[in-house]
N, C-alpha and C positions, 0 to 999 in steps of 0.2 A: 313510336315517334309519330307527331301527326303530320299529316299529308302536309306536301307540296305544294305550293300553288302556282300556276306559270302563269302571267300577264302577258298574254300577246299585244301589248300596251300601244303600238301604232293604230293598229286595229280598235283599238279603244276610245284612245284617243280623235280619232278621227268619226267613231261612231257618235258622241258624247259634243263634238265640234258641230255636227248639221241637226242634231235633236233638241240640246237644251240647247234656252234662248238666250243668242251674242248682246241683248240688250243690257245682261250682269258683265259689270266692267270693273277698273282695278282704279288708282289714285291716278294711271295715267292716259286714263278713258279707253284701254285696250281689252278687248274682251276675254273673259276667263273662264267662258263656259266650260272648254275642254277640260279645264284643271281641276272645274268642281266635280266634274261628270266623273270623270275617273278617281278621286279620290273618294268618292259618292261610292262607286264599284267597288273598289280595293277596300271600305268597309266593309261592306257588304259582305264580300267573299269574306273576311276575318270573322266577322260573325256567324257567315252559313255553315262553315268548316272550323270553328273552334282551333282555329293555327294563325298563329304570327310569321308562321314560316314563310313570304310570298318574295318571289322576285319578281322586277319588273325586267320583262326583257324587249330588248330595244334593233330597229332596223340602221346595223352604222350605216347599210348602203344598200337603199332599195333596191337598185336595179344592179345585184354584183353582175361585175366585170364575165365571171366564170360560169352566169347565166344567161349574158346578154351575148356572150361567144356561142354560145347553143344558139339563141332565137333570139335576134337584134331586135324583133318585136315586144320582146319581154316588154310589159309593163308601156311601151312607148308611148300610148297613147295618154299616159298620164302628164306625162310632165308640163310643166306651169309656163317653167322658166329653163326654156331652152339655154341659156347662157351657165348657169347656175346646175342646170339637172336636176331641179325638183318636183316634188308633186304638192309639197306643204304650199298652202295659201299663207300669206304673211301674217293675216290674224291667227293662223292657228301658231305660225311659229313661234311668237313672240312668246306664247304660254309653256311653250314646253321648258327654257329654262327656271319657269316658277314652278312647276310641276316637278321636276327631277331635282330640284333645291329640296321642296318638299317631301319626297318619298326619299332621298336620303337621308335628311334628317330625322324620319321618323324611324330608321333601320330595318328600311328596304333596299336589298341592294338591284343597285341596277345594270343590267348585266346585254352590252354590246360588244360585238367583236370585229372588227375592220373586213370590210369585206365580204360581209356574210349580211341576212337581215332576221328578224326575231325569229323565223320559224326554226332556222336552223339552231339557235342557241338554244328555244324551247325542243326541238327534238334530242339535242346531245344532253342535257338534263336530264328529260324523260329516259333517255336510256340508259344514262348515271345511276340514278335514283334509286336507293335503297326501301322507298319507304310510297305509298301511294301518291300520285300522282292529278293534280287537277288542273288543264289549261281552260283560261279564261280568253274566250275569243269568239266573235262571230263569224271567224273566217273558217268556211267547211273545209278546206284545205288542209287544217289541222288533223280531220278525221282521219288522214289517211296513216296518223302515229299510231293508231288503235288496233293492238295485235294481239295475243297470247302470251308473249315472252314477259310483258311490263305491265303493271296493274295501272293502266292510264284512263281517265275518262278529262271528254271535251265539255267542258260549259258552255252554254252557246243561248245566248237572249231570246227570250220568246215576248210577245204582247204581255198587256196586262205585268210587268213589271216580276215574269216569272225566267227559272232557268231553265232553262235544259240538260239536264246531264246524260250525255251519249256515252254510250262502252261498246266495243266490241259485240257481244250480246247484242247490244239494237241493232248494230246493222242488217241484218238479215230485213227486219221489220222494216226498218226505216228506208232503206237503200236498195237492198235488194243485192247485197253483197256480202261475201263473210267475213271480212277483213279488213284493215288499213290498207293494205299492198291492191288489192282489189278495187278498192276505193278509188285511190289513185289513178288506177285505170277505166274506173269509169268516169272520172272527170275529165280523162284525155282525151278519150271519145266524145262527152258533150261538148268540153271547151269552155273556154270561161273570157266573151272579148273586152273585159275592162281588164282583164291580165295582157289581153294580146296573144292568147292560146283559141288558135281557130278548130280545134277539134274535128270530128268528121264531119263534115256538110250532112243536115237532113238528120242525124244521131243524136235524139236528145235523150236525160237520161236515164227513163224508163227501158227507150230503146237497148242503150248500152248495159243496162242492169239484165236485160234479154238476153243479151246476146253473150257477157258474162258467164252467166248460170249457167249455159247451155255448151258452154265451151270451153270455160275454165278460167280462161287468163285473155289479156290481149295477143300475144304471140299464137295462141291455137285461134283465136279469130283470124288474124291474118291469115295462115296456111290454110284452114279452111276456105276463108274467099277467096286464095290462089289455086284450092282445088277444085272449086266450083260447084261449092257444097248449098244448096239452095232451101236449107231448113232450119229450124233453131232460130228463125228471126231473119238470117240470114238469104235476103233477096238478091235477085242478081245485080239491082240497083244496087242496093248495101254492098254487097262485094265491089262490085268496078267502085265504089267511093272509097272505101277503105282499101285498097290496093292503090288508087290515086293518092290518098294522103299518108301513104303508110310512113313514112320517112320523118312526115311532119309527127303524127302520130308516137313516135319513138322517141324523137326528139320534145314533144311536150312532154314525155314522162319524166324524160332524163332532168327538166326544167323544174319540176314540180318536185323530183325527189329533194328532201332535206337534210345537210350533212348533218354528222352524229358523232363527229369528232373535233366541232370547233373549241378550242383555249379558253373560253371563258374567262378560266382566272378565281374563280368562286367556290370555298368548300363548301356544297349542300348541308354536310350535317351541322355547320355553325352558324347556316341561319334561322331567325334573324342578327343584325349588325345590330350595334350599340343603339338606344332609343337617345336622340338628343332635342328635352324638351324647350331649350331653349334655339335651339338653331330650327324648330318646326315654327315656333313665335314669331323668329327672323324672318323667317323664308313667308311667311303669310301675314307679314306687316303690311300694310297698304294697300293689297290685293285685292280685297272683299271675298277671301275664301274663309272667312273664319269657320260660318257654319260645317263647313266641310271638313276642314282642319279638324277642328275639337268632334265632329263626329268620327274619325279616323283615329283620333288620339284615344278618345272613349271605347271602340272597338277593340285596338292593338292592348291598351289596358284593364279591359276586363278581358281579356285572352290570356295576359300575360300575371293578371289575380294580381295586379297592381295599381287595380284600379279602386276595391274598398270603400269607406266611408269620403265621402269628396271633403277635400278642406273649403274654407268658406271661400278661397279665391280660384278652386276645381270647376271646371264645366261639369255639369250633371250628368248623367248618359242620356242619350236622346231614348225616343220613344218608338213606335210600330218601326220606321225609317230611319231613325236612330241619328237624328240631322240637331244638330248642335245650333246654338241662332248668331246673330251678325257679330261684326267684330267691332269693339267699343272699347275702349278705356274706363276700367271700374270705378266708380269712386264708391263712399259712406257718405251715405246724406243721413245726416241729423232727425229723429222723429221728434213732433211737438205733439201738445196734449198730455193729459192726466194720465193716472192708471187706470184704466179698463176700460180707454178709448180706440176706438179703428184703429187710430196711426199706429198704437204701439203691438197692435197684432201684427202677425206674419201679415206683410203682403206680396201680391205675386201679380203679375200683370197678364194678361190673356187676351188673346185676337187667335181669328180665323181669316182664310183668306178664300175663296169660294168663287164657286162659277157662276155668279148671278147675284140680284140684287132683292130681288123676292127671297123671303126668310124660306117660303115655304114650298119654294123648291128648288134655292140654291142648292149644293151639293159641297162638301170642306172637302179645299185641295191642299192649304197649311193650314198645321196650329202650332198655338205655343204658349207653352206657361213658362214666366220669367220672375226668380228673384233677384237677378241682377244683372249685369251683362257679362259676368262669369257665370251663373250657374242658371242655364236654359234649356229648358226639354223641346223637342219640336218634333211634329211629323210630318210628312206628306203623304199624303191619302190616293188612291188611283180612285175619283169619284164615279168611276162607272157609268161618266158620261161623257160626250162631248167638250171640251173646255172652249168656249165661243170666243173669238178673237178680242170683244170687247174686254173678257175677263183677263184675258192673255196680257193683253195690253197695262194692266194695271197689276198687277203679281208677277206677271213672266215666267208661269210654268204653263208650259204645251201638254195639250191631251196626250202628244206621246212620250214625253217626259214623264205625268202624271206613271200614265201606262206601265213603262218601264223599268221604274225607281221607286213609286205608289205602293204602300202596303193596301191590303184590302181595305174597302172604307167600312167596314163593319167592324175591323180588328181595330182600325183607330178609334173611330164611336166607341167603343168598351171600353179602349185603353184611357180615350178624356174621359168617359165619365166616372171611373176608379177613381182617377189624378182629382175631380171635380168630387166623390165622397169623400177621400180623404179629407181633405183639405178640409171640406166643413167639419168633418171630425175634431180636426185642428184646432178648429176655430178658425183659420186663415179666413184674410180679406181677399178677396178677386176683384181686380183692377183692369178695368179696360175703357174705352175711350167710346159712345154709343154702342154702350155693350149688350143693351136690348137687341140687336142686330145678330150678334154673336149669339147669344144664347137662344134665340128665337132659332136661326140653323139650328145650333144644337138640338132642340129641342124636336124640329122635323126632322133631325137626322135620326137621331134616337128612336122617336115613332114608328121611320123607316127599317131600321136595322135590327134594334135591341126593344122592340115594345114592351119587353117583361120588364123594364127601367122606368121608374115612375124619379121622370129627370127632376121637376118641381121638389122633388123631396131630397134630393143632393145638392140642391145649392146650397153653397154658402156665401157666408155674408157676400156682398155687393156692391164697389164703388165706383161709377158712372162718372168720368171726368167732364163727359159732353154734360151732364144734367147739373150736376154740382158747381161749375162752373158759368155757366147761363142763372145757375142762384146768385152768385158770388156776384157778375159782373153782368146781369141781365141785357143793360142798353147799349154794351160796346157795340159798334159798327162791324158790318164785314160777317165772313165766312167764322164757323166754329169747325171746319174739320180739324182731324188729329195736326196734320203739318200747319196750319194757322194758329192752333194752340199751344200747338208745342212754340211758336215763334214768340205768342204772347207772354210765355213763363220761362223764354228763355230753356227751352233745353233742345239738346241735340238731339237730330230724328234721322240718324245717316243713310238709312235703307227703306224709305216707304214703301208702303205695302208689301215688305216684308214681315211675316206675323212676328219674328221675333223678335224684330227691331221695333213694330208698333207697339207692343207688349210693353216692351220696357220702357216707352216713352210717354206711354199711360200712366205707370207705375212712376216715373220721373213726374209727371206733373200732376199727378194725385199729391203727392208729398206736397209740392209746389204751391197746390189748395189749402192746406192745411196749413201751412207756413202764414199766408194769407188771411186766412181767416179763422181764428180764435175759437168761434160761435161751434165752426163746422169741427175743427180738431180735437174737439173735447166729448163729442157725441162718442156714445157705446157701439156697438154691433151692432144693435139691434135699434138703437134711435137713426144712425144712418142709413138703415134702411128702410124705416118707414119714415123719416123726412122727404128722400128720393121719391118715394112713392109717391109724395104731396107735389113736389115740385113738380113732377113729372105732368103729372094731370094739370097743373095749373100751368103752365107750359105748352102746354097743348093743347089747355083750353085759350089761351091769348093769340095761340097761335091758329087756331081757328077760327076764333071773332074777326083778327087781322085777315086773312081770306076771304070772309065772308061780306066783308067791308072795301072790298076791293072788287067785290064783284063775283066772287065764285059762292053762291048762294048753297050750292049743297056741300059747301067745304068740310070731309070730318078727318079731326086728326086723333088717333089714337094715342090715347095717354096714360095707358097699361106701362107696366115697368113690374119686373124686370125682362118680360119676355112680353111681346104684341100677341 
């Protein structure tokens, strides 16, 4: 059977709450990062571990009753809202009932028990468990479930958008201990004060991994420093400390142990629960989690080999990140023009979203090719640099977003420019909106990454809304960006600077051109792209004299297409 996967999903959700940016919000301006973040994860792990098996397990009650009688400090320092007893921010609360709508519907169950908090339901699990076991959590806490009796390993976030998977076996390397039980007790000794676990003063826990080895257990440490044994780490300092806090010492253990017999309620070998495609629709109505949703549905269905050839109104599987694009309402637009013109080729809309505005040493943090707003591939890239606030500002993924969720940017570069031979194989059209910009990245990224890639030789065909439409309607007034354009042909642009949203909104008003204009929708592949060509340069030849007649005498504007 395959493995298990446990959600330490507070812990999740709250990491996923302070990394991605609160600026992504829902139809009632409330922010959804935590929802995307972790539905982002919960793919993730479906696809690392080939199992639909996953439970999300949930804290009924952070600070139990049965822990805060041991140490009234437990945790105290968190709470928000002394009235209330919480440590949730209200922005975060407001998501978690979108978030558990969500993962029940897709037939995750979720699994709290009154009185206890996640770790305890993930440890009675793990001790249930017939079959391997994997918890998902950055909380090292967890390490201490890792023994000999249960084939368990901890997942645990690293930089760069990688996992960690601990077992038993690493500790020695990593910790300097042999066990879970061991574990435990060197966290007693260091302490942990956003738990409110003061450990031993001065013991931090290299120390305590010292002192460990050398003595066994916590309990021969104590008798040792009451017999006044002055080696093994042990200094007479370290003794009188540890004899000082011994009581406290015993008492953080007893805090930190995990019950292993809590009710659940859940039979292991019948998950997953029922998939209900409509009640995930529901539940991500108005939210602006689509991308997230349909990359979780894509995961859970090609896990579950029901995923197959996509029907025409199927999300596509995503790509390196495996992220689905925004949430839209589908329609059929009508194509105009002859037979063996652009329009009636495949079209597909494409944008990048990038750390910078220079082609030639931006970096791709999204992409996305769209046929419609049902069927969207998307990645996110960890560009392996800095993401500058001004870029932040305008796409809303953070270098440590990127980081942590980013497939390698070399694995994307490969993966678009596959998606980019095909396609010409196709014959498809590629649609995007000053797509000299896009492709010009591409093109330094490819250099970058893949040189053996001679990119110039996998385009295919090419249609430029920004250029096609400055033919069409040369003298209008105003801005031509994609959102003034889109306003001008009327179509909907719900997500700017989202790639997958601008994608598609290119692809909506390319159509919109051709509807338009007769001259333009009747041209082949191959005439619309070297019209553009013309345009392009003439375009930037006008737009140079205009400069140059203003005053800036060494004005030049490059009127290369389809890449600068």
């Amino acid at each position: 059977m395959k493995p298990l996967v446990l959600l330490d999903t507070p812990a999740l959700y709250y990491r996923a709450f302070y990394s991605v940016p609160d600026s992504i919000v829902n139809a009632d301006g409330h922010p959804v990062n935590a929802v995307r973040g972790v539905l982002d994860t919960v793919a993730q792990m479906v696809r690392r571990f080939d199992t639909d098996r996953v439970i999300a397990t949930m804290d009924a009650d952070w600070r139990p009753a049965f822990r805060t009688a041991i140490m009234p400090e437990y945790k105290a320092a968190r709470v928000k809202d002394e009235e209330a007893g919480t440590e949730i921010p209200p922005e975060l609360a407001v998501q978690l009932p979108i978030m558990n709508r969500v993962l029940a519907a897709a037939g995750i169950p979720i699994a709290e028990v009154a009185g206890t908090e996640a770790d305890d339901v993930i440890a009675t699990m793990a001790a249930q468990s017939t079959t391997p076991v994997v918890i998902v959590s950055p909380d090292r806490d967890l390490l201490a479930l890792l023994d000999s009796t249960t084939e368990v390993s901890v997942l645990r976030p690293r930089k760069g958008g990688e996992w960690e998977a601990v077992t038993q076996a690493d500790l020695p390397s990593a910790y300097g201990v042999p066990d879970g039980t061991r574990y435990r007790e060197l966290a007693a000794l260091r302490g942990d004060p956003s738990d409110g676990l003061p450990g031993a003063p001065g013991i931090g826990e290299k120390t305590a991994a010292t002192l460990l080895e050398n003595f066994g257990s916590l309990e021969s440490i104590v008798k040792a420093a009451k017999a006044g044994v002055k080696s093994g780490g042990l200094s007479p300092k370290r003794a009188a400390t540890i004899i000082e806090v011994e009581d406290t010492l015993y008492k953080t253990l007893e805090v930190m142990r995990c019950l292993t017999d809590v009710d659940h309620g859940i039979d292991l070998e019948s998950v997953p629960n029922g998939f209900d495609r409509a009640g995930v629709d529901s539940a991500a109505e108005g939210q602006n989690i689509r991308r997230s949703v349909d990359n979780l549905i894509a995961a859970l269905e090609s896990v579950a080999g029901t995923g197959g050839s996509a029907p025409a109104d199927a999300p596509m599987q995503g790509g390196a990140s495996g992220q689905p694009g925004p949430e839209r309402s589908a329609e059929s637009t009508p194509r105009t023009g002859g037979a063996g013109s652009w329009v009636q080729s495949r079209l597909v809309g494409f944008d990048l979203e990038t750390t910078g505005v220079e082609p030639a040493t931006a970096r791709i943090v999204t992409a996305a090719f769209v046929d419609s707003a049902a069927q969207v591939r998307t990645w996110l890239a960890n560009p392996g640099i800095e993401i500058p606030e001004s870029a932040r500002a305008v796409h809303g993924i953070t270098t440590e977003f990127a980081q942590a969720n980013g497939a390698a940017a070399a694995q994307v570069v490969s993966e678009l420019c596959a998606e980019f031979a095909a396609l010409r194989e196709e014959g498809a059209v590629v649609v995007g909106h000053n797509v000299v910009y896009d492709l010009s990245v591409m093109a330094a990224e490819v250099a970058r990454h893949r040189p053996d890639i001679d990119f110039p030789s996998i385009i295919p065909t090419i249609v430029d809304t920004f250029v096609v439409d400055k033919n069409i309607d040369p003298y209008r007034r105003g801005k031509r960006t994609l959102i003034e354009t889109a306003k001008i042909y009327q179509v909907e642009l719900l997500d700017a600077h989202d790639a997958a949203a601008d994608a598609l909104a290119a692809l909506d008003i390319s159509r919109a051109l051709a509807e338009k204009s007769t001259e333009i929708s009747v041209l082949s592949n191959a005439e619309i792209m070297a019209a553009q060509a013309d345009w392009k340069r003439s375009q930037a030849a006008r737009l140079q004299a205009w400069l140059r007649k203003k005053g800036n005498a060494e004005a030049v504007v490059d009127g290369s297409w389809p890449m600068c």
